[in-house]
DOGU-902170 format. One record per atom (N, C-alpha, C): y, x, z. Coordinates in steps of 0.05 Angstrom, whole numbers, padded with zeros to 5 digits, always signed. Layout:
% DOGU-902170
YXZ
...
This chain:
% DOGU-902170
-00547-02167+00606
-00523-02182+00598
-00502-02163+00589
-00478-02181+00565
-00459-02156+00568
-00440-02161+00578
-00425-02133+00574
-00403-02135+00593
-00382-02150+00584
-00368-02163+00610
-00351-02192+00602
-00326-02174+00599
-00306-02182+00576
-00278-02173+00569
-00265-02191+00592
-00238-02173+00597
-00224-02195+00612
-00203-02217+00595
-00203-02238+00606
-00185-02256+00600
-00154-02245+00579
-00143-02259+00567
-00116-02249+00565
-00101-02257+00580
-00091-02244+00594
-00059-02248+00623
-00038-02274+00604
-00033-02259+00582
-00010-02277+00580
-00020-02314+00565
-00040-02318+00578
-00049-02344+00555
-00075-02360+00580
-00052-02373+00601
-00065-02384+00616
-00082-02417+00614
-00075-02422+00583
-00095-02437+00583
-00121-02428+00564
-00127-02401+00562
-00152-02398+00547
-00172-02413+00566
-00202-02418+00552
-00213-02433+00561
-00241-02424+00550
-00264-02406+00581
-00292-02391+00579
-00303-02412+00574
-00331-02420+00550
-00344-02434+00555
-00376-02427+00549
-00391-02426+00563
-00419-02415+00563
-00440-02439+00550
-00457-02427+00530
-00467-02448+00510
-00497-02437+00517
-00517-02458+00532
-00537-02447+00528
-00561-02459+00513
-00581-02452+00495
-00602-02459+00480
-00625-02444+00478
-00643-02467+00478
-00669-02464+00478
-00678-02448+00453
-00658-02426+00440
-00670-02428+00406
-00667-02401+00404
-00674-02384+00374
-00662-02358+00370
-00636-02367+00355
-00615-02350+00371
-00580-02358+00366
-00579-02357+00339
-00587-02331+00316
-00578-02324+00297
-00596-02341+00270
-00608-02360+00288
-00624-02368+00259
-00628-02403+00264
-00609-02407+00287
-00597-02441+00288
-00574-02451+00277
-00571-02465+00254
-00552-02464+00245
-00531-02486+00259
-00544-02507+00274
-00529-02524+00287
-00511-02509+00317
-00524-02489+00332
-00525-02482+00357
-00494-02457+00346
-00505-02443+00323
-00490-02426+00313
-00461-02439+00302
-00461-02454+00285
-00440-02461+00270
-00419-02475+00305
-00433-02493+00311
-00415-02492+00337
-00399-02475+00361
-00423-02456+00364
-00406-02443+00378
-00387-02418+00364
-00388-02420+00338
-00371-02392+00325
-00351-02412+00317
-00343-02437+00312
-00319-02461+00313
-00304-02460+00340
-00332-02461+00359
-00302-02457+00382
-00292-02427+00385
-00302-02414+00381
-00290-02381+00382
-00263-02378+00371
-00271-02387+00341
-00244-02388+00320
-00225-02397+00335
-00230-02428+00351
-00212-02444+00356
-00194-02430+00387
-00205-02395+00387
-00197-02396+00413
-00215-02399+00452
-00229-02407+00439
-00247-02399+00469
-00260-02381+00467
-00272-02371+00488
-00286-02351+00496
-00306-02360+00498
-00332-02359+00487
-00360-02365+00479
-00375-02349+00491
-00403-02349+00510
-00420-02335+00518
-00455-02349+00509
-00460-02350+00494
-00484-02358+00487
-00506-02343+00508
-00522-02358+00519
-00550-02355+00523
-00586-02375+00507
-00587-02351+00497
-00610-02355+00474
-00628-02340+00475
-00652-02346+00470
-00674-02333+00471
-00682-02313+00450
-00697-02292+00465
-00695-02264+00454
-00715-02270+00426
-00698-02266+00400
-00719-02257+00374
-00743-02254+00377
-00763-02266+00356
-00783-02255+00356
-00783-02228+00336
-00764-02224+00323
-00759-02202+00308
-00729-02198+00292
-00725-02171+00289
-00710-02169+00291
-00684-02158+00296
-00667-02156+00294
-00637-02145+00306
-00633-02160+00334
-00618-02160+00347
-00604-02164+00368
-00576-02169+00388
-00563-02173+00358
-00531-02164+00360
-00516-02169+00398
-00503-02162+00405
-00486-02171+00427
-00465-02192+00426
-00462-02192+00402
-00428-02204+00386
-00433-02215+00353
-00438-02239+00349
-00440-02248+00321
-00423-02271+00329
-00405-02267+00311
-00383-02284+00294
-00360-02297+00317
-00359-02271+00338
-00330-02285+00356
-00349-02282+00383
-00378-02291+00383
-00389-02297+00397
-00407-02286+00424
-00400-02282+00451
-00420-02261+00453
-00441-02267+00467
-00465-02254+00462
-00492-02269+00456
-00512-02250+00487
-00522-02267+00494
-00541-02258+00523
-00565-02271+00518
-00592-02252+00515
-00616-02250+00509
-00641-02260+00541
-00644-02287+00532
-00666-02286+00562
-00696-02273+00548
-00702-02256+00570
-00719-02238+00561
-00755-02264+00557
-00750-02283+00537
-00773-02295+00537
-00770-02306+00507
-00801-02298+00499
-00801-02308+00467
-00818-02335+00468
-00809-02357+00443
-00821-02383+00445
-00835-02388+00428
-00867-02393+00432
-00888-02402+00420
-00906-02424+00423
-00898-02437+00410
-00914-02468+00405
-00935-02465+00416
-00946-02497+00417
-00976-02500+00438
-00973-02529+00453
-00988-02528+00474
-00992-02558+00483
-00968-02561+00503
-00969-02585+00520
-00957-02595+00542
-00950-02573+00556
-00972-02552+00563
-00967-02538+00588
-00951-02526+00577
-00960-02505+00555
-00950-02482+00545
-00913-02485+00539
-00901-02509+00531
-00883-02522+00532
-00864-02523+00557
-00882-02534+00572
-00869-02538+00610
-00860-02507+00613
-00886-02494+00617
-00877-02463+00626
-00859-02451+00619
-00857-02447+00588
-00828-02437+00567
-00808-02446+00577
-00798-02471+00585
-00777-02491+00590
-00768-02478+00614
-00779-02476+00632
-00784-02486+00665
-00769-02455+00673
-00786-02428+00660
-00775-02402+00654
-00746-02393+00647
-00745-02421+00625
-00715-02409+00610
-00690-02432+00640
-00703-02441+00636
-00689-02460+00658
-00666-02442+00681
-00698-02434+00703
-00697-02416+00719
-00672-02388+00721
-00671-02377+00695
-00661-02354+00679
-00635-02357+00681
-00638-02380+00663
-00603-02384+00647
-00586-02403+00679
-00600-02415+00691
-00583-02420+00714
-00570-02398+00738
-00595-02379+00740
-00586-02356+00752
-00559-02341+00736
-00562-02335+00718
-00549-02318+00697
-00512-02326+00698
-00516-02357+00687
-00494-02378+00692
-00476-02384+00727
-00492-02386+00736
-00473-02373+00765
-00473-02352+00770
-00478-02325+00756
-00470-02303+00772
-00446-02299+00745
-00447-02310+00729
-00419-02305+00697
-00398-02317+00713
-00401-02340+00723
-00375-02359+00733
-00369-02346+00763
-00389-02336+00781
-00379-02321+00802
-00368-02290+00794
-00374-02285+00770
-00355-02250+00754
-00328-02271+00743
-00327-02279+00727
-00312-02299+00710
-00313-02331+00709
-00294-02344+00716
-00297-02370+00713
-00308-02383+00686
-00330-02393+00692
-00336-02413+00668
-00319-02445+00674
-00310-02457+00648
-00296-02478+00652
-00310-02496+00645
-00332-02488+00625
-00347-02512+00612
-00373-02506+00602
-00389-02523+00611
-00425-02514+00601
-00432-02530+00579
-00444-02523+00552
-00454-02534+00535
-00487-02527+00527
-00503-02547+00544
-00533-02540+00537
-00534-02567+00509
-00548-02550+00489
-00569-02552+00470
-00593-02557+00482
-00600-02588+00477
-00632-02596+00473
-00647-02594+00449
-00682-02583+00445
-00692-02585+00471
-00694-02563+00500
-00703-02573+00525
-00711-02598+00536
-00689-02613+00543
-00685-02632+00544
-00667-02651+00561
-00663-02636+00582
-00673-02634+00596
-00678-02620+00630
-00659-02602+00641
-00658-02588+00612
-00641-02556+00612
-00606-02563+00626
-00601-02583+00612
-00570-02595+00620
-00572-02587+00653
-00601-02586+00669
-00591-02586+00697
-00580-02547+00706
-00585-02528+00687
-00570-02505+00690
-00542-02510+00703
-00531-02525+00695
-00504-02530+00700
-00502-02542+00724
-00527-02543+00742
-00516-02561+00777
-00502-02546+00797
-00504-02522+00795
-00493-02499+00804
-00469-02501+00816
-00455-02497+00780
-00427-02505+00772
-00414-02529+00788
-00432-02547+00798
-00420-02570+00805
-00399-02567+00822
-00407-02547+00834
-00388-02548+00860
-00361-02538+00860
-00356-02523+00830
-00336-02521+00823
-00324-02542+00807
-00338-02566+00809
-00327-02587+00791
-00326-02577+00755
-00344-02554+00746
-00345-02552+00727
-00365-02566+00706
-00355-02583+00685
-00373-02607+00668
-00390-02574+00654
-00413-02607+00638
-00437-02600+00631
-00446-02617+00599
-00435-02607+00575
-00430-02628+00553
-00472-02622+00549
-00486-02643+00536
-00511-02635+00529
-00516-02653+00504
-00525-02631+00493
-00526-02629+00458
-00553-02645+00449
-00564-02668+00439
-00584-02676+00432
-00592-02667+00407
-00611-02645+00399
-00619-02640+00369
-00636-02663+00355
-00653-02674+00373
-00670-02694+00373
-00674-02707+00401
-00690-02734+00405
-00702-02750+00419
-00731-02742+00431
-00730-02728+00456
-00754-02727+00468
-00776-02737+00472
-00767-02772+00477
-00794-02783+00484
-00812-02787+00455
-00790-02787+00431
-00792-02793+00406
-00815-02771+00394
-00809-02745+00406
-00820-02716+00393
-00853-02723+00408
-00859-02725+00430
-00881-02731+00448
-00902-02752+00433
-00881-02773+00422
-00908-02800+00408
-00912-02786+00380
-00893-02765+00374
-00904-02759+00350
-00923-02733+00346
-00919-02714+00361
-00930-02689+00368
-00953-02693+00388
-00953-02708+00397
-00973-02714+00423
-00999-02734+00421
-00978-02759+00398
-00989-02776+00399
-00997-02795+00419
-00971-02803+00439
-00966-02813+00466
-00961-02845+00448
-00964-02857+00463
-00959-02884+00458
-00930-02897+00480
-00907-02909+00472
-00889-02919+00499
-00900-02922+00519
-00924-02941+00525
-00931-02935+00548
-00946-02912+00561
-00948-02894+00559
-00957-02867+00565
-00939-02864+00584
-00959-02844+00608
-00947-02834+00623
-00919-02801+00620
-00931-02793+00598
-00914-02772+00593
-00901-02788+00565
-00899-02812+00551
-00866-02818+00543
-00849-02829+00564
-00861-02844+00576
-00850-02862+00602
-00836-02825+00615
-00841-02807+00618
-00830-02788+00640
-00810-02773+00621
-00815-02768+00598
-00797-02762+00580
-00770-02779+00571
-00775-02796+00571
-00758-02816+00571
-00734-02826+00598
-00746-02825+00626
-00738-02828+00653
-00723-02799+00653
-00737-02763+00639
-00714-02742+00631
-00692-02748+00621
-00692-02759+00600
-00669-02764+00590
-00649-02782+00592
-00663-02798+00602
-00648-02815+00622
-00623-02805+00641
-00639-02787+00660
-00619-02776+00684
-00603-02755+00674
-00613-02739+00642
-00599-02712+00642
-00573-02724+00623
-00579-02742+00610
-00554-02754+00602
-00534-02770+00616
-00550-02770+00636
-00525-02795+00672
-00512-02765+00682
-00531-02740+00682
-00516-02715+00699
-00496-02714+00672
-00503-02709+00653
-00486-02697+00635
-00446-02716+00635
-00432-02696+00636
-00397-02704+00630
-00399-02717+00604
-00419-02707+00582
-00407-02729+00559
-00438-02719+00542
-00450-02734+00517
-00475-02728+00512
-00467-02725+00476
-00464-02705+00467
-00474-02701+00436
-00500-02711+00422
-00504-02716+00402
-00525-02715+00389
-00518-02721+00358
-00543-02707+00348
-00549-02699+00312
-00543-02718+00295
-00550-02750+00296
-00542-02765+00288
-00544-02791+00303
-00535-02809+00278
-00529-02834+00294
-00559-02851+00296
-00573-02846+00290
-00607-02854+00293
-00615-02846+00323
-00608-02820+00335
-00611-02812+00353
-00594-02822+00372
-00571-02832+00366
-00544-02850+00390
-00557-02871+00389
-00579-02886+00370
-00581-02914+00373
-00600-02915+00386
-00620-02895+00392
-00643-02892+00413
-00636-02885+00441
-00611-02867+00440
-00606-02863+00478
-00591-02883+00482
-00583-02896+00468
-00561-02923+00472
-00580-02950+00487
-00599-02948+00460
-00621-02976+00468
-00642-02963+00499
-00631-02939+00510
-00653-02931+00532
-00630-02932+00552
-00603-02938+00554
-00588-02946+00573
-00559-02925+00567
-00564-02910+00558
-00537-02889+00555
-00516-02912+00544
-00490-02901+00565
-00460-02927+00554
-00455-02915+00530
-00448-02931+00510
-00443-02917+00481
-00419-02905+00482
-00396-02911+00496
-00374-02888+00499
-00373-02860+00516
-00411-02855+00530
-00412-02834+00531
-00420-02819+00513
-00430-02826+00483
-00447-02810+00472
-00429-02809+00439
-00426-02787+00433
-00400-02776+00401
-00436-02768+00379
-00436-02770+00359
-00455-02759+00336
-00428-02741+00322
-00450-02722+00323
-00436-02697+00315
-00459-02680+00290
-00450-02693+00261
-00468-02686+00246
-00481-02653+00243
-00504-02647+00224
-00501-02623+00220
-00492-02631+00191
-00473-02607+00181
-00463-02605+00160
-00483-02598+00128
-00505-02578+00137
-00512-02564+00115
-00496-02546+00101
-00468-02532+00113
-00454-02519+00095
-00460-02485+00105
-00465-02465+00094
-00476-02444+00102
-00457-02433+00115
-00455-02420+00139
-00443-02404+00145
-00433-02370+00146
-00456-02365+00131
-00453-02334+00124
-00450-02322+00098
-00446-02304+00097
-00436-02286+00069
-00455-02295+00039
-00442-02307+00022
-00463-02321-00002
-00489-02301-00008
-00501-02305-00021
-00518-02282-00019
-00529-02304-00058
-00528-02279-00073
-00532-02292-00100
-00556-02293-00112
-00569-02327-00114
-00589-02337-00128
-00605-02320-00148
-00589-02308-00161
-00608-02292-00179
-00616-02266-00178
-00598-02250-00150
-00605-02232-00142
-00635-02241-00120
-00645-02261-00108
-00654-02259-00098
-00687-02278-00114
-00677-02281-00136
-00704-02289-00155
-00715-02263-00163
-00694-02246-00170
-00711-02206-00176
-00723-02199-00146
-00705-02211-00124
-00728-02196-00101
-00755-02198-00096
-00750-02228-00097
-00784-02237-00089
-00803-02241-00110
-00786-02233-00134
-00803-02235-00157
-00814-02263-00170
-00790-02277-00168
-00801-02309-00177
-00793-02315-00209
-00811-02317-00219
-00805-02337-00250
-00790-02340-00256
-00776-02339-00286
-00752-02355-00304
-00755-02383-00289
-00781-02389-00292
-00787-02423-00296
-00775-02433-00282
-00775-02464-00280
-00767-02482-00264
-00775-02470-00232
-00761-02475-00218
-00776-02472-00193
-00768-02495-00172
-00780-02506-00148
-00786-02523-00132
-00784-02514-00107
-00766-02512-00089
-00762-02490-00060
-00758-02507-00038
-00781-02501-00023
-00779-02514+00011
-00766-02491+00021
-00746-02488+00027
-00734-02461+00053
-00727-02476+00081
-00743-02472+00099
-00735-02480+00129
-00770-02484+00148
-00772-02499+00164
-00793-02490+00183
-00821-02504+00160
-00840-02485+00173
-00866-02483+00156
-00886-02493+00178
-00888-02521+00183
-00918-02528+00211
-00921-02558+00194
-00930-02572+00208
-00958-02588+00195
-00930-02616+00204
-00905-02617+00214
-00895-02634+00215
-00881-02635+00193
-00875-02611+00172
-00861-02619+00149
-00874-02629+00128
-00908-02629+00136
-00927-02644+00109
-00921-02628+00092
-00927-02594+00084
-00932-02583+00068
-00951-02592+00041
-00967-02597+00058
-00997-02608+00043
-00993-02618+00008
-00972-02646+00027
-00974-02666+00009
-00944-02666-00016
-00933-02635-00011
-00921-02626-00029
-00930-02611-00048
-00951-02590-00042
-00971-02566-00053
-00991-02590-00078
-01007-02613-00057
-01019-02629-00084
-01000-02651-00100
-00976-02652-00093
-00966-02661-00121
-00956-02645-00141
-00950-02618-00134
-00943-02600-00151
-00968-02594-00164
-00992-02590-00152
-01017-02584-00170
-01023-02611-00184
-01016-02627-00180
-01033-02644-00203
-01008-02662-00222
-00982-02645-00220
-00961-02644-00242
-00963-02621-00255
-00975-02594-00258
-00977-02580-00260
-00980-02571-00296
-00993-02594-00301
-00996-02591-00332
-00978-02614-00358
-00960-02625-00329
-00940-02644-00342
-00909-02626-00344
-00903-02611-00320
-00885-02603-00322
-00889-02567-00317
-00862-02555-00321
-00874-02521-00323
-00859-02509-00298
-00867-02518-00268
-00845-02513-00244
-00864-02495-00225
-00853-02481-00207
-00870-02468-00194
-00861-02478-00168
-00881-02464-00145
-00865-02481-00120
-00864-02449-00103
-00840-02457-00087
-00831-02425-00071
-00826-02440-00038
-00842-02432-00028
-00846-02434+00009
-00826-02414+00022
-00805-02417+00037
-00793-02396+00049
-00788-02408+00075
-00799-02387+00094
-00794-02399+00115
-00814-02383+00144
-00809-02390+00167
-00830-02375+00184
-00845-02398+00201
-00872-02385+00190
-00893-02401+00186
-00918-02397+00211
-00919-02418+00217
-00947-02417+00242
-00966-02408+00225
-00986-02385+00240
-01005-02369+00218
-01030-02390+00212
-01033-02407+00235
-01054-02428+00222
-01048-02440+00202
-01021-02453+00200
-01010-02473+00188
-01012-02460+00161
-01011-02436+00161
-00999-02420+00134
-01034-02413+00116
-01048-02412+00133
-01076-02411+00127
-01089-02435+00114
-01075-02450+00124
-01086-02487+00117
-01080-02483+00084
-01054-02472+00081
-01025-02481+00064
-01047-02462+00034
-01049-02443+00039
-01065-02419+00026
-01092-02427+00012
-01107-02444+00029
-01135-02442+00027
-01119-02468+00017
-01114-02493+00014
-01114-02517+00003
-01096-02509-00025
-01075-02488-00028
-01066-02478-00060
-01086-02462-00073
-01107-02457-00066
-01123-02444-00071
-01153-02459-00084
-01155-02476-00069
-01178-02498-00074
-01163-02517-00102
-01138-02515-00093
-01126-02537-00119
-01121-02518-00149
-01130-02486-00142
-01123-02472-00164
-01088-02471-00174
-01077-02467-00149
-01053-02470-00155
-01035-02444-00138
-01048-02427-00134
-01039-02405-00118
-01029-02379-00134
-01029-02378-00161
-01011-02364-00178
-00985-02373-00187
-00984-02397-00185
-00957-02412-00178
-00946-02428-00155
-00955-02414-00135
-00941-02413-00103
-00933-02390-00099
-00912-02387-00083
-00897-02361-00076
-00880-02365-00047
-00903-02353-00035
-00889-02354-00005
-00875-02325+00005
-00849-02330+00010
-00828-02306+00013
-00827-02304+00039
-00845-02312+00063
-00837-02314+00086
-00811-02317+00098
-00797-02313+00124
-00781-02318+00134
-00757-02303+00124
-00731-02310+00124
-00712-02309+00102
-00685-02324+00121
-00667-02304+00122
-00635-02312+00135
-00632-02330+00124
-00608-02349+00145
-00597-02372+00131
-00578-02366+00103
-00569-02344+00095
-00557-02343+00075
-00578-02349+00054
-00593-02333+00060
-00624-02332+00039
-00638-02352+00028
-00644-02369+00054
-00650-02401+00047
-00631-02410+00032
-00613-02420+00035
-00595-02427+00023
-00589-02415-00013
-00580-02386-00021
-00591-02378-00038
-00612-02390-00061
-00634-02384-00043
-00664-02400-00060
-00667-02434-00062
-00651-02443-00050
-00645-02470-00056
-00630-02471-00077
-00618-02464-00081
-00592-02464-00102
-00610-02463-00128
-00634-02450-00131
-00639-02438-00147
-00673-02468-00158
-00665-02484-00141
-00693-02508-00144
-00674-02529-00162
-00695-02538-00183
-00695-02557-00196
-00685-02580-00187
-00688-02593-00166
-00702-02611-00149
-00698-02616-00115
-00681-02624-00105
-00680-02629-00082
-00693-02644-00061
-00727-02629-00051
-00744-02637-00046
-00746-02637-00021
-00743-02662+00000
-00749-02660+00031
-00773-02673+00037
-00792-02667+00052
-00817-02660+00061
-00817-02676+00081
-00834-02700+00097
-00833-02697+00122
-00851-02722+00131
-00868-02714+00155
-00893-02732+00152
-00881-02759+00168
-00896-02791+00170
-00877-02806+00183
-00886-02812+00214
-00875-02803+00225
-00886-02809+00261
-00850-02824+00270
-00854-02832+00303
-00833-02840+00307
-00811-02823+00310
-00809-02802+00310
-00790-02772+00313
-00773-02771+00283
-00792-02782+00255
-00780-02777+00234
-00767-02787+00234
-00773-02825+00234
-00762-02847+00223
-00728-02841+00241
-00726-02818+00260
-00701-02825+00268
-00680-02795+00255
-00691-02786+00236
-00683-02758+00222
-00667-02752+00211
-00649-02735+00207
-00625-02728+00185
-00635-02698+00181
-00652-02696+00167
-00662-02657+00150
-00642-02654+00146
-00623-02625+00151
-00606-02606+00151
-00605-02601+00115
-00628-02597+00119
-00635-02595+00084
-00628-02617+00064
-00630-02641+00067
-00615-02658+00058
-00590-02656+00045
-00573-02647+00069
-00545-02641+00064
-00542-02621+00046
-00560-02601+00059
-00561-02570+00031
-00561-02575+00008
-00576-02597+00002
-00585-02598-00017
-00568-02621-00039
-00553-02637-00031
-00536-02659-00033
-00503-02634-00037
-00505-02615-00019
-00483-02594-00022
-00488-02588-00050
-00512-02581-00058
-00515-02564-00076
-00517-02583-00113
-00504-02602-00104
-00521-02631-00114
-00536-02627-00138
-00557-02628-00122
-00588-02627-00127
-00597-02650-00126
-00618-02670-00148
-00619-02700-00140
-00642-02701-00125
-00638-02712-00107
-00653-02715-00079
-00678-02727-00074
-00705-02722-00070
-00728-02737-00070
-00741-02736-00040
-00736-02753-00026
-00742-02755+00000
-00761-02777+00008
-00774-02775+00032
-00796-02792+00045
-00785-02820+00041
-00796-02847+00049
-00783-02870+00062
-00780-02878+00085
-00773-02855+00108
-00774-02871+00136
-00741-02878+00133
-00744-02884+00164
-00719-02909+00165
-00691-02901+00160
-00687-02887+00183
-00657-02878+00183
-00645-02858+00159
-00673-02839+00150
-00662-02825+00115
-00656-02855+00095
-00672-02874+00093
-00670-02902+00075
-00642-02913+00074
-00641-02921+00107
-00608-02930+00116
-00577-02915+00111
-00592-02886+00111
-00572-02867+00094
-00559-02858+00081
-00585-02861+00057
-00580-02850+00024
-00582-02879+00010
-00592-02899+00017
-00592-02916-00002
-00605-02913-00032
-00595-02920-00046
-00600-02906-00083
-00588-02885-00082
-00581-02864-00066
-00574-02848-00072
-00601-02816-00069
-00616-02835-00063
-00639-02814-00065
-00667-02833-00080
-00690-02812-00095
-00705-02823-00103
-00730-02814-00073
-00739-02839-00068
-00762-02845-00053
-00788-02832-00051
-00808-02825-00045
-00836-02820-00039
-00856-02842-00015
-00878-02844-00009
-00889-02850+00015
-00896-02834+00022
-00886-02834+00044
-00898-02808+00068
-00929-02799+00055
-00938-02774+00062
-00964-02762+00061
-00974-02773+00024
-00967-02785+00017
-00978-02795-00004
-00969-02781-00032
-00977-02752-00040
-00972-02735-00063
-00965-02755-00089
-00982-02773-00097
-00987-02786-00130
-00954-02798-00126
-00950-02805-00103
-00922-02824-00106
-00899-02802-00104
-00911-02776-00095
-00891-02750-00092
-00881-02745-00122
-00912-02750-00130
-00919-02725-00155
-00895-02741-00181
-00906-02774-00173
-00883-02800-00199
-00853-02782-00195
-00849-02782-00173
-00818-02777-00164
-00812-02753-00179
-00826-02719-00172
-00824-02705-00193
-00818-02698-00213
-00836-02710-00228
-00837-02722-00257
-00815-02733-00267
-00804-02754-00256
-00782-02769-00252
-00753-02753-00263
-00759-02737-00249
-00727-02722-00248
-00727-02702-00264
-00753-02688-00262
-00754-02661-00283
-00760-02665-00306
-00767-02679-00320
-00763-02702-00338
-00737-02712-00353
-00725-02721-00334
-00696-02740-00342
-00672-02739-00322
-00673-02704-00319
-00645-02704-00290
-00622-02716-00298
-00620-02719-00325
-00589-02729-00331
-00586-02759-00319
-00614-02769-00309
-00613-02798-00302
-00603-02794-00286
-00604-02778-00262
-00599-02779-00236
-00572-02765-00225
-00544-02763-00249
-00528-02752-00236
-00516-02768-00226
-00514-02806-00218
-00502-02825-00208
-00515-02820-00178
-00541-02814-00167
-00554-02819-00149
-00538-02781-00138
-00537-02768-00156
-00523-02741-00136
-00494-02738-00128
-00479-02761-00145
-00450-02767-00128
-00452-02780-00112
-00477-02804-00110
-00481-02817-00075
-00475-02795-00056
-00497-02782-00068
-00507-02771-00047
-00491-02746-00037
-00474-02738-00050
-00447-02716-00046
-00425-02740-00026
-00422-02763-00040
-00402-02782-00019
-00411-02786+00010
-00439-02800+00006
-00451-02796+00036
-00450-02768+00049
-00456-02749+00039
-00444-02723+00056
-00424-02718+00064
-00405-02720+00045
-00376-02711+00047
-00367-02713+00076
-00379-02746+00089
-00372-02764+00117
-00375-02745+00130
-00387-02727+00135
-00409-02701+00157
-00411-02671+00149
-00388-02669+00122
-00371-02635+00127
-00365-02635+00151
-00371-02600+00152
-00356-02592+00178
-00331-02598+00187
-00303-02598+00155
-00280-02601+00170
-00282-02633+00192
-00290-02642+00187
-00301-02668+00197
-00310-02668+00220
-00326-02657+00223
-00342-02658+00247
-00345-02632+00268
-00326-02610+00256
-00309-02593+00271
-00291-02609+00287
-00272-02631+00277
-00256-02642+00291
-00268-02664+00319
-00285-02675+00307
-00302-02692+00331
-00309-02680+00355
-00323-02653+00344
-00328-02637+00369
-00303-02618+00386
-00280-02616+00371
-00261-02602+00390
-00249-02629+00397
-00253-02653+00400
-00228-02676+00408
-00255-02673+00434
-00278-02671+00436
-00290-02678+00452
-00285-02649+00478
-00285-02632+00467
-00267-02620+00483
-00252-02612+00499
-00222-02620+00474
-00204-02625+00488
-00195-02646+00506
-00220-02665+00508
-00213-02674+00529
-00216-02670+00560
-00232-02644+00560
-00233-02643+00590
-00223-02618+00594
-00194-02614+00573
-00182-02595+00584
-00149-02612+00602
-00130-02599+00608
-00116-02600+00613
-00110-02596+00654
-00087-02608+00667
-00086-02599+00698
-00108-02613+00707
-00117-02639+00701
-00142-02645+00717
-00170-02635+00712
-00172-02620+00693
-00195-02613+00688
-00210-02598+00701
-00236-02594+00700
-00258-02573+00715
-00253-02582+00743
């Protein structure tokens, strides 16, 4: 751990608050952008996050100062899941009462996933110190879709009964969007415990320039087509790779993969661009800073979101979305529910898994983008609602409210 600065003497209402997540700090942009907002704003931030799998290691990024649990996280089944969790659990609760017995913590903010984690903070109780807990997504939701649990299953039924209690322990409950408030809502959470606190999509680090980074990786004049963000079998790579191969001789676009990738997943990805004869125009740049991603987006034709339909989607807001709506890019996204209820006409449609209806959409735009600059001011208006200055404010009113003499 590092060493804690002391307080300032003359500014007795500064206010410590220890933010812990299940994630790597420097490459979450939701976990990140929050806690370097409250820094600015004046608190004292202690992140606990899990150690890189590669990497730098800073002590201090952006205000913030950052404590490494010595455990790296790798996908897998139920167990392999439990164990990771159960570890970091263990860790960050120890860690968290011996910070507040060196220095008072006033306020705990766990980032899900797991639900569970919120109980780090029981410790604290006894100092009457709250416990805000961050929903990225819906648990029992991730389980029927990753698992393939059915509601009545015994592990959604227990996932669900989690989140249940860690949102009754929790002082007040965040979450990603309002798809996700209408699911802990309809599972019993009072709706005036629970604020949606969008992600923005607005980059937070130093620009980094589009065409300096087409000479890096060596990508084409041509049109290009860029997925930047996670690379596993839930974003339906697949059924992006065969609509680009069998547009291939309609339009002149290449497609650019950036991102860090499960080596199976990436094997699948390889050997299927490869079978389609389409692997001289794929370009996978592997994993890539959030400036970077961002960057290589800037630099796509096409504002392409990926995503297969299980019950976890239908309740989704892709980060990328927004990037890409930032960047206004006209938007071609899946049809599950809550993206539909969203964008309205302000995005052009696909069916899940289904390339030919990917491939129309495509075509569509690269074709006739001038059609689509009505559908990219939607879709800039619908964002606008979920800038940060926006939803910077939601999250410090939530806050400020459990500051003042009765607080902690």
């Amino acid at each position: 751990m590092t060493v804690l600065p002391a307080l300032p003497k003359d500014n007795p209402a500064f206010r410590r608050v220890a933010v812990v997540a299940y994630t790597e700090y420097a490459q979450d942009p939701r976990v990140r952008k929050e806690a370097e907002t409250l820094a600015q704003d004046g608190y004292q931030v202690h992140v606990f996050a899990l150690r890189p799998r590669r990497g730098a290691t800073p002590s201090h990024l952006g205000g913030v100062h950052i404590h490494y649990v010595p455990l790296t996280a790798r996908r897998g089944g139920k167990i392999r899941y439990a164990y990771q969790y159960s570890v970091f659990l263990v860790i960050t609760t120890a860690w968290l009462f011996l910070l507040h017995l060196g220095r008072r913590v006033d306020l705990v903010h766990v980032h899900s996933l797991p639900d569970f984690q919120v109980f780090c903070g029981l410790p604290l109780r006894l100092w009457r110190i709250p416990t805000l807990l961050d929903l990225h997504e819906a648990m029992p939701e991730i389980l029927a879709a990753r698992f393939r649990k059915t509601p009545e299953s015994l592990w959604y039924r227990m996932a669900a009964f989690l989140e249940r209690v860690s949102c009754r322990f929790a002082a007040h409950v965040i979450v990603a969007n309002d798809g996700i408030r209408a699911a802990v809502v309809a599972r019993g959470l009072r709706e005036n415990r629970v604020t949606s606190v969008y992600n923005s999509g607005e980059t937070t680090e130093t620009t980094t320039s589009p065409e300096d980074l087409r000479r890096l990786f060596d990508l084409p004049s041509r049109r290009l087509i860029v997925h930047a963000g996670g690379v596993n079998s839930e974003r339906d790579l697949e059924t992006l790779i065969r609509a680009v191969a069998s547009v291939a001789d309609q339009v002149d676009a290449d497609l650019v993969i950036a991102g860090d990738a499960e080596p199976n997943y990436r094997t699948t990805l390889f050997k299927l661009a490869s079978d389609l004869r389409l692997q001289t125009r794929m370009h996978f740049v592997g994993p890539v800073s959030l400036a970077q991603a961002h960057a290589l987006m800037a630099l796509s034709d096409v504002g392409i979101v990926t995503l297969e339909a299980n019950p976890l989607t239908h309740l989704a807001w892709p980060i990328r979305v927004m990037e890409y709506a930032n960047l206004r890019k006209p938007l071609v996204v899946p049809k599950l529910r809550f993206l539909h209820e969203m964008l309205g006409d302000a995005a052009q449609y696909y069916r899940p898994g289904d390339p030919e209806s990917l491939a129309r959409a495509i075509v569509s735009i690269l074709r006739s983008p001038e059609s689509r600059q009505g559908a990219i001011t939607k879709a800039a208006e619908v964002c606008r609602r979920f800038e940060w200055a926006r939803m910077r404010g939601t999250l410090l009113k939530i806050y400020r409210g459990f500051e003042g003499p009765n607080a902690g």
